[in-house]
TORFIMAR-356621 format. One line per 10 residues: number of its first residue (from 1); for each residue x, y, z of C-alpha. Coordinates in nm, 3 decimals. Example, Ala and Ser with C-alpha at 12.3 -4.5 7.8 and 13.67 -1.06 7.14 Angstrom:
! residues 2
1	1.230 -0.450 0.780; 1.367 -0.106 0.714 .
//
This chain:
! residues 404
1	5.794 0.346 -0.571; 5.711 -0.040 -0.616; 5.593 -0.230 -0.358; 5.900 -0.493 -0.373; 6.107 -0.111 -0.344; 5.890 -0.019 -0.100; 5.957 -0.341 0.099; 6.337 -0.318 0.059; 6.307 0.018 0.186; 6.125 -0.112 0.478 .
11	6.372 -0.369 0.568; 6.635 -0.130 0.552; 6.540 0.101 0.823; 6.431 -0.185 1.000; 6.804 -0.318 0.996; 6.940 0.028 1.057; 6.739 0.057 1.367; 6.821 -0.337 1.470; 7.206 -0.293 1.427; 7.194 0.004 1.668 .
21	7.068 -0.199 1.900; 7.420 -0.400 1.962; 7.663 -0.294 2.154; 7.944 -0.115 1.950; 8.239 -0.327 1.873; 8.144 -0.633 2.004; 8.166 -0.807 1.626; 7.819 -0.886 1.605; 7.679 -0.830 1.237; 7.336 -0.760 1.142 .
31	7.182 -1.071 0.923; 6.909 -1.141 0.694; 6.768 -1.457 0.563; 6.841 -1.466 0.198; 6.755 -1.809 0.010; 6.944 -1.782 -0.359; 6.644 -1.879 -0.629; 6.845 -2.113 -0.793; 6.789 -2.356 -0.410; 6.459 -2.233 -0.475 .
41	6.428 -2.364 -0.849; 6.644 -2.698 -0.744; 6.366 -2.773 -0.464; 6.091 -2.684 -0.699; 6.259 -2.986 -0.977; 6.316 -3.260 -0.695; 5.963 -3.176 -0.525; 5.804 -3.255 -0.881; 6.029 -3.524 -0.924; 5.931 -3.708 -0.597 .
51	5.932 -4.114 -0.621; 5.603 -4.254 -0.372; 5.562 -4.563 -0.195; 5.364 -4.795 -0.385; 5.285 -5.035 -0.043; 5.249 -4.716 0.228; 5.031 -4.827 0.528; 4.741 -4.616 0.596; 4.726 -4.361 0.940; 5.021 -4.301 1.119 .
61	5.120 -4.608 1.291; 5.413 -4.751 1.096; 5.551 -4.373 1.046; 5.462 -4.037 0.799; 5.072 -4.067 0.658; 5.184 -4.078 0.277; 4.795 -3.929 0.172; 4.898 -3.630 0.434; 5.248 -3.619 0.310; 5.130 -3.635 -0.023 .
71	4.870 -3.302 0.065; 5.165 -3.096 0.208; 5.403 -3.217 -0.057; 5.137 -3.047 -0.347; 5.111 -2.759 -0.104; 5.479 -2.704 -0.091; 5.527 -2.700 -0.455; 5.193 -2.499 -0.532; 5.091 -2.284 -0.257; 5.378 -2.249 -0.033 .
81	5.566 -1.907 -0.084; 5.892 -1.932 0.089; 5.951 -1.569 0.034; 5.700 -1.431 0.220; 5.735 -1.692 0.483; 6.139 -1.541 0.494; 6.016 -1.169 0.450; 5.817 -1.235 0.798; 6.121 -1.424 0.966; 6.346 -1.107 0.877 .
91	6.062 -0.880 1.049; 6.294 -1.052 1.391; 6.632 -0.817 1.442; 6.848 -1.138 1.365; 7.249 -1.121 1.400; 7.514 -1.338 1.380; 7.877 -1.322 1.573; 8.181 -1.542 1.595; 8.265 -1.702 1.927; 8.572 -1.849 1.976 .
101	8.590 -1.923 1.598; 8.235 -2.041 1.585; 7.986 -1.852 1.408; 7.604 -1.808 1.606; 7.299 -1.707 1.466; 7.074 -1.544 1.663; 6.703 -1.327 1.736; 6.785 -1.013 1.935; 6.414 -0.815 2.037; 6.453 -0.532 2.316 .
111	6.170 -0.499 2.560; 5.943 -0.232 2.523; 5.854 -0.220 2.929; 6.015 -0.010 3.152; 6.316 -0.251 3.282; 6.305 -0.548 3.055; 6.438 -0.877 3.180; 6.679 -1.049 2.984; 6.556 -1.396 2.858; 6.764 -1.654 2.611 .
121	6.512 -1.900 2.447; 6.654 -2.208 2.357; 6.486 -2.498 2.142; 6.582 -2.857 2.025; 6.504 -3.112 1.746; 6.311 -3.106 1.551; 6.240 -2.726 1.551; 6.458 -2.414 1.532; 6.458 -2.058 1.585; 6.128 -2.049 1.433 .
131	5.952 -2.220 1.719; 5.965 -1.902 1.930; 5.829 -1.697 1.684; 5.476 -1.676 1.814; 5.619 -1.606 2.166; 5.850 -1.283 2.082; 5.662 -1.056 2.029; 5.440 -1.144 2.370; 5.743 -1.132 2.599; 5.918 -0.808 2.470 .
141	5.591 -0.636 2.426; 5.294 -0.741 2.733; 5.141 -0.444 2.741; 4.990 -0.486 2.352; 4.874 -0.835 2.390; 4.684 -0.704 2.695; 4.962 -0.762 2.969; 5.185 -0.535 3.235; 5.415 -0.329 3.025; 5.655 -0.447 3.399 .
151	5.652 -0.790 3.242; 5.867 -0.723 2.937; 6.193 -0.896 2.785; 6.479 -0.878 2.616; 6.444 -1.193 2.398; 6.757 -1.377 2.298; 6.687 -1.668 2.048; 7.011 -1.857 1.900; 6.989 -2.119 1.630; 7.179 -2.376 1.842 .
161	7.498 -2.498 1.703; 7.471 -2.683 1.334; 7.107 -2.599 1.336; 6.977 -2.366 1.078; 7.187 -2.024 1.008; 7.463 -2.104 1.268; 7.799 -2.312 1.175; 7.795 -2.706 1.182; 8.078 -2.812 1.422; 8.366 -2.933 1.266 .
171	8.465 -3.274 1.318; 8.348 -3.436 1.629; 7.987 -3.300 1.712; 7.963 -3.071 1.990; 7.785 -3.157 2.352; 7.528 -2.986 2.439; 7.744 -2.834 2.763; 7.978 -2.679 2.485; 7.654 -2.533 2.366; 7.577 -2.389 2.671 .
181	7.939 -2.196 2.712; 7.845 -2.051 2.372; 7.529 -1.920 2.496; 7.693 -1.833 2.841; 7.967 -1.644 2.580; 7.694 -1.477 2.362; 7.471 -1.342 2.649; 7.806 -1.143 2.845; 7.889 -1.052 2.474; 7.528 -0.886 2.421 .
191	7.617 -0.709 2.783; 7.373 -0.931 2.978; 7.554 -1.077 3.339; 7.199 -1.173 3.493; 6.935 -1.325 3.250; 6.676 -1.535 3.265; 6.693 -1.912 3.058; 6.360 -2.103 2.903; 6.452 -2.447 2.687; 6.215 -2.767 2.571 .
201	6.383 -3.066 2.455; 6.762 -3.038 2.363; 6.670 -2.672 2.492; 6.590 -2.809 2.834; 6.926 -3.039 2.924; 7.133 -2.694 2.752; 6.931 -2.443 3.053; 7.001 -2.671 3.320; 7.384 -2.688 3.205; 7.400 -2.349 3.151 .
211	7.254 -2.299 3.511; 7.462 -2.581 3.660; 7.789 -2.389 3.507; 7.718 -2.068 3.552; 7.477 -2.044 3.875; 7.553 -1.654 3.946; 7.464 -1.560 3.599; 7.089 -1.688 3.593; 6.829 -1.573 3.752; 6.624 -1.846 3.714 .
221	6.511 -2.176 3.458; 6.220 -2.237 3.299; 6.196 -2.548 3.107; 5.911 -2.780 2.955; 6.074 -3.121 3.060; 6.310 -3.225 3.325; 6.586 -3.386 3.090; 6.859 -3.645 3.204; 6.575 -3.928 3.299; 6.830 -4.190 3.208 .
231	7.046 -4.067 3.519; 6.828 -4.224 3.783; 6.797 -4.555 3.578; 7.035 -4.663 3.923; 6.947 -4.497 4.156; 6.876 -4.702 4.475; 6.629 -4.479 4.667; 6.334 -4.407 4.392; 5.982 -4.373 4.495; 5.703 -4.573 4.385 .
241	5.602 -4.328 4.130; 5.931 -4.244 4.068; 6.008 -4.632 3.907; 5.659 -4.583 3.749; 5.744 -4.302 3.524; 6.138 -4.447 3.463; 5.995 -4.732 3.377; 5.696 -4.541 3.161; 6.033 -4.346 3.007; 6.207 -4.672 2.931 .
251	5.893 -4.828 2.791; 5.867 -4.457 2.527; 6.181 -4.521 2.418; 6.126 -4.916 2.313; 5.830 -4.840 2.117; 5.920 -4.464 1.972; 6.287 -4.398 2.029; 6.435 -4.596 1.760; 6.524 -4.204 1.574; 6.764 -4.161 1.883 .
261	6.931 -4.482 1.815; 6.936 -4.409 1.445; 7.085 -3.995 1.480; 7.260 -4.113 1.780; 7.491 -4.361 1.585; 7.467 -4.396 1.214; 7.341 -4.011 1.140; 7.514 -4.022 0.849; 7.390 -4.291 0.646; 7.025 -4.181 0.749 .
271	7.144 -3.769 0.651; 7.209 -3.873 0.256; 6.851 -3.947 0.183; 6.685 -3.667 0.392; 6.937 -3.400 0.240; 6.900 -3.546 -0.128; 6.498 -3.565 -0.057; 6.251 -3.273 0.011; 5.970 -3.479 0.098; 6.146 -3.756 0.230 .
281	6.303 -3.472 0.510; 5.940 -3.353 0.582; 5.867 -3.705 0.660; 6.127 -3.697 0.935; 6.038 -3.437 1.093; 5.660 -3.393 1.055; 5.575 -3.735 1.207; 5.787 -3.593 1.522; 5.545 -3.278 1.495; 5.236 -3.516 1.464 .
291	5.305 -3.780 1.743; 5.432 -3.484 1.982; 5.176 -3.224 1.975; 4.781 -3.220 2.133; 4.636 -3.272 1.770; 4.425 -3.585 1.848; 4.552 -3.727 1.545; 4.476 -3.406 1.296; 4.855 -3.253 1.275; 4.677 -2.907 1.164 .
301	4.494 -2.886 1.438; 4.811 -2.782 1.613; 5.013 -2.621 1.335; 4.937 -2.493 1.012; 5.133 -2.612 0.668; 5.304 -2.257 0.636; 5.442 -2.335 0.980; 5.535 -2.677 0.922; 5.717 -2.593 0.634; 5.906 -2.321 0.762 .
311	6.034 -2.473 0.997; 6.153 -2.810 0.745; 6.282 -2.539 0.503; 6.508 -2.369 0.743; 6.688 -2.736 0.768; 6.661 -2.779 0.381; 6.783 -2.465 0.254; 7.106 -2.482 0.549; 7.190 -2.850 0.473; 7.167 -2.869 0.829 .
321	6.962 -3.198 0.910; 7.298 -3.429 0.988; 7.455 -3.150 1.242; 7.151 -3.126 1.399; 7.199 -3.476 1.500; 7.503 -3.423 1.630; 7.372 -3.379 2.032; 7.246 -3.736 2.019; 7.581 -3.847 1.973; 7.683 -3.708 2.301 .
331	7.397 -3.708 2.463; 7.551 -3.836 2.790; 7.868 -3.641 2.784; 7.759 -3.350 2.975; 7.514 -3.481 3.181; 7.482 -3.376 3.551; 7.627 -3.593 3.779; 7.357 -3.807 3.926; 7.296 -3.645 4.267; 7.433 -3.281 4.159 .
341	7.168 -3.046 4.238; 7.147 -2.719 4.047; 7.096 -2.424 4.294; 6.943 -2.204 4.082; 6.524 -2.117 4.111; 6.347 -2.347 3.870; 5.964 -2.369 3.708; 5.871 -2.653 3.517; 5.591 -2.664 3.286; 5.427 -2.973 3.200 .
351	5.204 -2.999 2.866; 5.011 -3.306 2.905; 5.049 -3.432 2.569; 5.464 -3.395 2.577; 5.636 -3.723 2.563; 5.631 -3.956 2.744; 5.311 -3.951 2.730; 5.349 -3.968 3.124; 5.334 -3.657 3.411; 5.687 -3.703 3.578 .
361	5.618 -3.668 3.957; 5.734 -3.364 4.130; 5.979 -3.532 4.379; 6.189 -3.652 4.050; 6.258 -3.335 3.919; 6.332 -3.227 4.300; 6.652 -3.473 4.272; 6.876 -3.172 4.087; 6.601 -2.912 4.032; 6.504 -2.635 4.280 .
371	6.185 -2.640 4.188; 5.995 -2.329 4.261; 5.684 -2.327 4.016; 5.484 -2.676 3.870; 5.237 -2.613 3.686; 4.994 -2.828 3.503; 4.882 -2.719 3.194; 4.555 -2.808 3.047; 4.645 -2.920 2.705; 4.947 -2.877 2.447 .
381	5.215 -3.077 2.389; 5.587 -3.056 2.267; 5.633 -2.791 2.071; 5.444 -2.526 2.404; 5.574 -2.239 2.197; 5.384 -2.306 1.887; 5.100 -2.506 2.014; 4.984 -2.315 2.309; 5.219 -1.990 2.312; 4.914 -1.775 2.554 .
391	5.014 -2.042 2.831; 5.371 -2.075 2.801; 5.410 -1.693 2.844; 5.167 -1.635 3.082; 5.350 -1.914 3.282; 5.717 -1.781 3.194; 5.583 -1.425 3.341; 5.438 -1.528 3.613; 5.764 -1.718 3.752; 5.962 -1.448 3.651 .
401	5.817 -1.183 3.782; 5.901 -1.223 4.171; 6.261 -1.301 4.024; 6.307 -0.932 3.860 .
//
């Protein structure tokens, strides 16, 4: 047998194991990532084809470093191999289902422990499904990455809605609290009623939605940022440092935020050139990966090309870059009510080099959060999964497990 038999083979049993997994009739359908070459071949032509700058600034100031871009760009076309990049991705038992008409991709890894906990992992923008990757395999399975077998998962990872292998909304873009009654839907549909939610970013305002909807179903929230800061712009009673880090917040947005403005209200008009371009995508989204992580500077010091690239060729292969814009539109739709407290045990985890750039003070998060666990982390920045996944589990586990 040939080793690309050999492989299909493989993947096979794999899948034959996976689907078993699923409860029966629930209309969830066993997927695998399967690029046609011909998207392949296209990206190859336009990749060769790319038209530079001919008056780039240098560093990163003014945006993307075109010598870097250019370096990743030749590694893309060269070196990069997409295949085995998607052979690895469809190592993860990934499904999709329809919900209420909408189709969901998702990661579905059983716990290997002796009572796993449920967990649903949710990201935001710029990343997908791929930023757990590193972290999967630690929470369903402790005990080989030296833990307590007692401290496994059941791992839930969607692609959120119109990001990477799940459907782009139709019309009007869907807020982020329709989101989370999808992933309310999914989790009862997988046979879960008490779970356990982590989210960064978009990931973070969708778990405390989720929690503030469905408070009996949730056994606790763990998130990487507190969300909603723009709800307390008003508020009469804020502390000291409370105005410090709104203000600090405010001041982010002037000098970095303009991409919010941009995918909040003309996403279309920016979506032509970054679905038409290769390299000019990868300049979107790496500069977020650059000016976001605890890379001093030196992107790769956080993430390697392969994963940089995976994660731009999940949006370029779905045509997915304008949906995923789509919860900056409504950003302020679904928001808690200021005041509203969510009742439901809460850890945040603060990477030092997340934006703002500024440590929110407890007492803000206190406002709607029931804070049970702050911690501090030493270093790591927005993307915890990727950058520093050792500490993000070890924290997720350790909040967890007095909630089991």
């Amino acid at each position: 047998m040939t080793n690309r038999r050999k492989q299909q083979s493989n993947q096979s049993n794999q899948s034959h194991q996976r689907a078993s997994q699923q409860p029966a009739d629930t209309g969830i359908q066993l997927f695998h990532i399967e690029v046609p070459q011909a998207v392949l071949d296209d990206l190859q032509e336009r990749l060769a084809h790319t038209r530079w700058l001919d008056d780039a600034e240098e560093g990163w100031n003014a945006g993307t470093n075109e010598d870097y871009l250019k370096e990743l760009a030749d590694y893309w076309q060269h070196t990069f191999d997409w295949r085995a990049q998607e052979r690895q991705l469809n190592q993860l038992a990934q499904f999709r289902t329809q919900i209420n008409g909408f189709g969901l991709h998702f990661i579905h890894e059983k716990g290997k422990g002796p009572n796993p906990t449920p967990i649903l992992l949710i990201h935001g923008w710029p990343a997908s499904f791929q930023l757990m990757s590193k972290i999967i395999p630690m929470l369903t399975d402790p005990e080989r990455f030296g833990g307590d077998p007692a401290d496994s998962f059941d791992v839930v990872v969607p692609s959120l809605p119109g990001y990477g292998f799940s459907d782009r909304p139709a019309g009007a873009e869907m807020t982020m609290g329709q989101a989370a009654e999808l992933l309310a839907q999914l989790m009862n549909r997988l046979g879960y009623t008490r779970y356990a939610v982590h989210g960064g970013d978009f990931g973070s305002g969708i778990t405390q939605l989720l929690a503030a909807a469905h408070p009996e179903a949730l056994l606790g929230i763990h998130v990487t940022d507190i969300g909603f800061y723009n709800m307390y712009d008003q508020a009469p009673d804020l502390t000291e440092d409370e105005k410090r880090y709104v203000g600090a917040q405010q001041g982010w947005f002037y000098q970095q935020g303009a991409y919010t403005m941009i995918q909040g209200t003309k996403p279309q008009s920016l979506a032509f050139g970054l679905t038409d371009s290769p390299v000019g995508l990868a300049g979107w989204i790496i500069e977020k990966f650059q000016a976001w992580s605890d890379c001093d500077g030196d992107i790769e010091k956080a993430f390697t090309k392969d994963e940089l690239l995976t994660n731009i060729m999940i949006y370029w292969v779905t045509r997915t870059i304008k949906s995923s814009f789509g919860f900056y539109r409504n950003m302020y739709f679904s928001m808690p009510q200021p005041g509203q407290r969510i009742e439901v045990p809460a850890a945040f985890a603060r990477f030092p080099r997340d934006i703002p750039g500024v440590d929110p003070p407890r007492s803000l998060a206190e406002r709607h959060l029931q804070i049970e666990r702050w911690t501090q982390m030493p270093r790591g920045g927005h993307f915890a999964a990727l950058e520093q996944p050792d500490l993000l589990v070890d924290d997720v586990r350790s909040f967890f497990r007095s909630l089991r």
